[in-house]
BARO-191346 format. One record per residue (C-alpha): residue in three letters; x, z, y; residue number from 1. Coordinates in steps of 0.02 Angstrom, whole numbers, plus 50000, padded with zeros to 5 digits. Layout:
# BARO-191346
<rec residuo="Ala" X="X" Z="Z" Y="Y" num="NUM"/>
...
# end
This chain:
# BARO-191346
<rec residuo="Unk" X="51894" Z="49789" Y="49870" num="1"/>
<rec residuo="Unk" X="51842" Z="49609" Y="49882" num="2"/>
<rec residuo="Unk" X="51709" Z="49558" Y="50001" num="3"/>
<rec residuo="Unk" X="51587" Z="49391" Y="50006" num="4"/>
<rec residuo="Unk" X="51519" Z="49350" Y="50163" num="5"/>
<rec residuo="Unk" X="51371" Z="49199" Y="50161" num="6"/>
<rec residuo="Unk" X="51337" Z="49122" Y="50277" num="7"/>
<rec residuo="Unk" X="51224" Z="48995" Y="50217" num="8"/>
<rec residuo="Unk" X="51077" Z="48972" Y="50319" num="9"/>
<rec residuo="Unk" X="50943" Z="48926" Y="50147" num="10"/>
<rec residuo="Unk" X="50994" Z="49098" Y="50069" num="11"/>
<rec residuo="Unk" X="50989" Z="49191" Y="50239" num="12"/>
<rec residuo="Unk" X="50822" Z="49124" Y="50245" num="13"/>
<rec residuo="Unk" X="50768" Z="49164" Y="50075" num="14"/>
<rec residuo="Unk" X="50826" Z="49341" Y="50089" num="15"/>
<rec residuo="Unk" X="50736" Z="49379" Y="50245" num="16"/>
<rec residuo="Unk" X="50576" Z="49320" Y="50185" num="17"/>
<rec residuo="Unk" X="50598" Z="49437" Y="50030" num="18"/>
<rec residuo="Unk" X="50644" Z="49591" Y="50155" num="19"/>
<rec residuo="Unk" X="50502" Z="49537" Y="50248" num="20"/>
<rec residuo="Unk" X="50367" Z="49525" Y="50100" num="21"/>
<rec residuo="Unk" X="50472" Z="49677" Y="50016" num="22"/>
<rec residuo="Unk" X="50396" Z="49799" Y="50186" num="23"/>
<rec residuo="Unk" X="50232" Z="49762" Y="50154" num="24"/>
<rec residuo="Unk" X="50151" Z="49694" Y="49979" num="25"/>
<rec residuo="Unk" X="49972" Z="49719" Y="50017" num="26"/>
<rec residuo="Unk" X="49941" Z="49557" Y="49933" num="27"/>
<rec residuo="Unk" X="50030" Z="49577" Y="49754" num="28"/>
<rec residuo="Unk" X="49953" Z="49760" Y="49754" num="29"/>
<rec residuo="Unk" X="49784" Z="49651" Y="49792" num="30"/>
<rec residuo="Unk" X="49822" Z="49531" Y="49640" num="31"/>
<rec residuo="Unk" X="49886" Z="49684" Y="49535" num="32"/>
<rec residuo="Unk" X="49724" Z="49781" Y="49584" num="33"/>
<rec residuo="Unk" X="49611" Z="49647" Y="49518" num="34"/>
<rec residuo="Unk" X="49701" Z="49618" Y="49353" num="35"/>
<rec residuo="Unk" X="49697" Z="49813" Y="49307" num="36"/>
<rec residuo="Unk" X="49510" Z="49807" Y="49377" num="37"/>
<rec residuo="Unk" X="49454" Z="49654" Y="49254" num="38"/>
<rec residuo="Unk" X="49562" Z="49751" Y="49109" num="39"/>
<rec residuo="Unk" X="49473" Z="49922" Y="49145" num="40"/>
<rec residuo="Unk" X="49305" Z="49834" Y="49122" num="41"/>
<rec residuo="Unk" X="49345" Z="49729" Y="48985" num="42"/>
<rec residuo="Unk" X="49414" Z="49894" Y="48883" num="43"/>
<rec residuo="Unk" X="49257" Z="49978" Y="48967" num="44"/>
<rec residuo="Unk" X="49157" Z="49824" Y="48871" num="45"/>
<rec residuo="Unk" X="49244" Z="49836" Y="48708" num="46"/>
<rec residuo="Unk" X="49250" Z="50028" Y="48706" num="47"/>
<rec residuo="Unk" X="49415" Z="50068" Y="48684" num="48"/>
<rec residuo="Unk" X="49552" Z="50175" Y="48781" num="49"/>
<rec residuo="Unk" X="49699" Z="50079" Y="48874" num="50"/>
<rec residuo="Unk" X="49811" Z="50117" Y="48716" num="51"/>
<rec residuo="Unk" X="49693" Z="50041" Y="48612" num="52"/>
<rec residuo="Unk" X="49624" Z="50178" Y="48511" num="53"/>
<rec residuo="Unk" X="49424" Z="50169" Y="48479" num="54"/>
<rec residuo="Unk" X="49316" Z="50282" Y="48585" num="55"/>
<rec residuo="Unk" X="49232" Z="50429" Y="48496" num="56"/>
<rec residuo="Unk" X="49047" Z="50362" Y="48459" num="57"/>
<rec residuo="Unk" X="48913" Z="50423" Y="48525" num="58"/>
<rec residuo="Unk" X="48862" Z="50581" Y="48433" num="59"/>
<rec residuo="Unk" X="48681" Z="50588" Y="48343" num="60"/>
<rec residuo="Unk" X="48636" Z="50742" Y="48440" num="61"/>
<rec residuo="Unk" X="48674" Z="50650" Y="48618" num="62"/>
<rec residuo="Unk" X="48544" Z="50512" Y="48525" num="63"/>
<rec residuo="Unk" X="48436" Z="50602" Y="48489" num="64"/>
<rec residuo="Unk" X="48421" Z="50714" Y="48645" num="65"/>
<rec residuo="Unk" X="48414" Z="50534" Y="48728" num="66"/>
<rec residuo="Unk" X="48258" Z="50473" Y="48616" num="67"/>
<rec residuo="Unk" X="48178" Z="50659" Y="48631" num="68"/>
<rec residuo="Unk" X="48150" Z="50612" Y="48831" num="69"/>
<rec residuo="Unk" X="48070" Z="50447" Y="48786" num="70"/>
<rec residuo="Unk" X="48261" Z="50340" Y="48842" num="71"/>
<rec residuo="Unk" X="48310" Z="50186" Y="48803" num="72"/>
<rec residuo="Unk" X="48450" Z="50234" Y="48671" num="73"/>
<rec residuo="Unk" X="48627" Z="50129" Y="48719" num="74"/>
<rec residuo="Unk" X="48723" Z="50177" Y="48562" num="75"/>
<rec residuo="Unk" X="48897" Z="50135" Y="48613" num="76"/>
<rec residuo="Unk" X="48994" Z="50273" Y="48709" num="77"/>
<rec residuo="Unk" X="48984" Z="50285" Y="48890" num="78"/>
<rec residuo="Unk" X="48829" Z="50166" Y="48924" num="79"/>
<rec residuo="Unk" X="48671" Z="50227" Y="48940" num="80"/>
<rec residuo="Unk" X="48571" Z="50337" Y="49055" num="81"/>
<rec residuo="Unk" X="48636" Z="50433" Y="49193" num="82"/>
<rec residuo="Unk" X="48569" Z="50555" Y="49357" num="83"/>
<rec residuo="Unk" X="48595" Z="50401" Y="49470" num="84"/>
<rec residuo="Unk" X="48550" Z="50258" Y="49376" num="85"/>
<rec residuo="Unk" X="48702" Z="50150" Y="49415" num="86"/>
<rec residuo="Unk" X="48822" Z="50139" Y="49265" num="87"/>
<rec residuo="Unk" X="48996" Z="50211" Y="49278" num="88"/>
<rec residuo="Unk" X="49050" Z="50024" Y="49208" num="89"/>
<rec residuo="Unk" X="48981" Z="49977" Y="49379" num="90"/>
<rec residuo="Unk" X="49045" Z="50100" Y="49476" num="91"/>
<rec residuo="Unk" X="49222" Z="50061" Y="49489" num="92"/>
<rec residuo="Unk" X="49329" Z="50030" Y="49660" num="93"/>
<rec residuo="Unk" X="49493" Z="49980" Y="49698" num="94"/>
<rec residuo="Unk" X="49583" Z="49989" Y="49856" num="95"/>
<rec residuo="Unk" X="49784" Z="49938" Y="49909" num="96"/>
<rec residuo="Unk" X="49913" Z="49929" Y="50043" num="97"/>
<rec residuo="Unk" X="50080" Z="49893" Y="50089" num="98"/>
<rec residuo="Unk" X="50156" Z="49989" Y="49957" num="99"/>
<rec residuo="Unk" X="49992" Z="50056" Y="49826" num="100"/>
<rec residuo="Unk" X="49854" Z="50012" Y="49724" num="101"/>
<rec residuo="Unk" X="49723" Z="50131" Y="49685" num="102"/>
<rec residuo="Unk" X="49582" Z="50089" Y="49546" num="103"/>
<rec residuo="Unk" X="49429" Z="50245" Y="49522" num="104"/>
<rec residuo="Unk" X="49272" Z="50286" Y="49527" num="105"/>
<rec residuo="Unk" X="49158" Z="50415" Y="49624" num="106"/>
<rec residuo="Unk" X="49032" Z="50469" Y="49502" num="107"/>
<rec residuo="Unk" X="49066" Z="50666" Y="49462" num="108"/>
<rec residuo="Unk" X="49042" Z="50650" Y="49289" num="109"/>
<rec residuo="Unk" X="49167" Z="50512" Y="49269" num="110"/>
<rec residuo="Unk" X="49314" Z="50657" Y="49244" num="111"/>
<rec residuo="Unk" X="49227" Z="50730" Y="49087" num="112"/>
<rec residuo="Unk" X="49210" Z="50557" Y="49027" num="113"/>
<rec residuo="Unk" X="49384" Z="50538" Y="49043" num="114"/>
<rec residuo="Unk" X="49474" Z="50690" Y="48990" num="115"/>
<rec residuo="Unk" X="49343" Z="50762" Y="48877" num="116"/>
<rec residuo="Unk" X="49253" Z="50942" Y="48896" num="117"/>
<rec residuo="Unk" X="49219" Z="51074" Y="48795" num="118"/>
<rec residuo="Unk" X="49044" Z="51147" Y="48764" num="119"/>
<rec residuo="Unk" X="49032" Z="51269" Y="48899" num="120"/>
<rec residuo="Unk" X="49167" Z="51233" Y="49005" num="121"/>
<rec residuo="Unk" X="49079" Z="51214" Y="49156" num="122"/>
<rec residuo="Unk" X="48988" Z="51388" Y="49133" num="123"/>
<rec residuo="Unk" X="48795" Z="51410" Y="49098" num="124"/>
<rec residuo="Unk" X="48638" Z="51346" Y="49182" num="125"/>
<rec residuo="Unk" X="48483" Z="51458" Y="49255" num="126"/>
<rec residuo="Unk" X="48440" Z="51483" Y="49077" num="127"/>
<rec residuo="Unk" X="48603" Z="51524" Y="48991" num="128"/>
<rec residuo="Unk" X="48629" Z="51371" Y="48922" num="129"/>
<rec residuo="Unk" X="48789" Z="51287" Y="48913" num="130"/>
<rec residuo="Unk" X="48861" Z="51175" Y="49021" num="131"/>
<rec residuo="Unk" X="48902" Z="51043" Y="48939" num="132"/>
<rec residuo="Unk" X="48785" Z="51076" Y="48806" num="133"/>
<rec residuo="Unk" X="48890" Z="51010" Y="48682" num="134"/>
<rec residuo="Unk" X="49088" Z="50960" Y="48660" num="135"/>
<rec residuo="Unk" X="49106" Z="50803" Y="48740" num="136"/>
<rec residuo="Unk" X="49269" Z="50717" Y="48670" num="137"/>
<rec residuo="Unk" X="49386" Z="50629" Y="48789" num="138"/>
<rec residuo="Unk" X="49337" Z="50426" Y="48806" num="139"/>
<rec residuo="Unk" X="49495" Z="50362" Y="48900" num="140"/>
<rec residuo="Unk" X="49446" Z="50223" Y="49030" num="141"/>
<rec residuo="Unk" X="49564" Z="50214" Y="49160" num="142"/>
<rec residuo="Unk" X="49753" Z="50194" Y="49135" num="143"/>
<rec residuo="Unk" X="49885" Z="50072" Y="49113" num="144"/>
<rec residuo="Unk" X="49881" Z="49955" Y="48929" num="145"/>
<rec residuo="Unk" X="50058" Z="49872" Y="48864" num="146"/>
<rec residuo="Unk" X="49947" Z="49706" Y="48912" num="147"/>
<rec residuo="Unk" X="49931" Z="49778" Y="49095" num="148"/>
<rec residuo="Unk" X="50104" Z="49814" Y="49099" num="149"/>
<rec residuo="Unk" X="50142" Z="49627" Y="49059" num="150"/>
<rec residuo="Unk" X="50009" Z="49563" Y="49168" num="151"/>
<rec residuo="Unk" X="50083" Z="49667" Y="49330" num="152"/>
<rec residuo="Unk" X="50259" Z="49595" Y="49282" num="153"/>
<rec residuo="Unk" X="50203" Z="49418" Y="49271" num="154"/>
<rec residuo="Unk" X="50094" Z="49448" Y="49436" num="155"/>
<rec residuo="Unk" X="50265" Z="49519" Y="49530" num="156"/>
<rec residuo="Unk" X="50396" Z="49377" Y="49447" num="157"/>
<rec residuo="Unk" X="50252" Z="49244" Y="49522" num="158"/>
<rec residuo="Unk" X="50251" Z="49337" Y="49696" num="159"/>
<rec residuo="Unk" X="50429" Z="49369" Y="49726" num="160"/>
<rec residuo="Unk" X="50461" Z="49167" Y="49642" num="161"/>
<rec residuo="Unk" X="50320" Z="49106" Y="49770" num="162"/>
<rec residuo="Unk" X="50425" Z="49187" Y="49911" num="163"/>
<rec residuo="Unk" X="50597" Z="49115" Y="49870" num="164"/>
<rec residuo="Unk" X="50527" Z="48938" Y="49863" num="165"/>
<rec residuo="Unk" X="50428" Z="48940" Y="50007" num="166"/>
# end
């Protein structure tokens, strides 16, 4: 077995600055919160799912229910009106420590949005009818793109390079 010992006092230095930053990276999971934050919106914008794919449009039947109750119709999927008036493009949070990030949202609906439901799924109202009224397919918002991958390497290479030269 062969053993190096350094004992030079810049790479000392640079190592324990990287341990130090390594215990608690609050502020790359702050930059990497951001970036996925403006992506999610952007995609949100454009209407497509963080692999790219188109979201389902917005069926005529959804339209015309809108128009029926005298709405503003919002053709593209996901904007439009809603129980609380704040849009779920809106409603996004993000939150990070030492060793997370977290981007959501809190609206209850956001889940179908998401994942997609089935007519019924959710089991009838006072009336018997269902709940959703209608198949609602899956509009993917939230998730990690190839892009975001690339953008949380590039934010992590900067970080880690910003510690070494400091």
């Amino acid at each position: 077995m062969i053993t190096v010992e350094l004992e030079d006092a810049d790479v000392e230095r640079i190592l324990a600055r990287l341990s130090a930053s390594l215990s608690d990276m609050s502020e790359v999971m702050n930059e990497i919160g951001e970036q996925l934050e403006f992506e999610t919106v952007k995609r949100f914008e454009d209407g497509v799912a963080p692999d790219g794919t188109s979201w389902a449009p917005k069926s005529p039947t959804t339209i015309a229910a809108y128009e029926r109750r005298g709405q503003t119709v919002d053709v593209r999927p996901l904007f439009g009106p809603n129980v609380d008036g704040q849009p779920l493009r809106s409603s996004f949070f993000r939150d990070y420590g030492p060793d997370f990030v977290e981007l959501g949202t809190n609206k209850i609906y956001s889940a179908v949005m998401q994942f997609g439901a089935a007519k019924g799924a959710f089991g009838t109202d006072a009336r018997g009818g269902s709940i959703p009224w209608g198949n609602i397919p899956a509009r993917p918002f939230l998730g990690i793109s190839d892009q975001d991958r690339l953008n949380i390497a590039a934010i992590v290479e900067e970080w880690l390079e910003d510690i070494v030269e400091d």
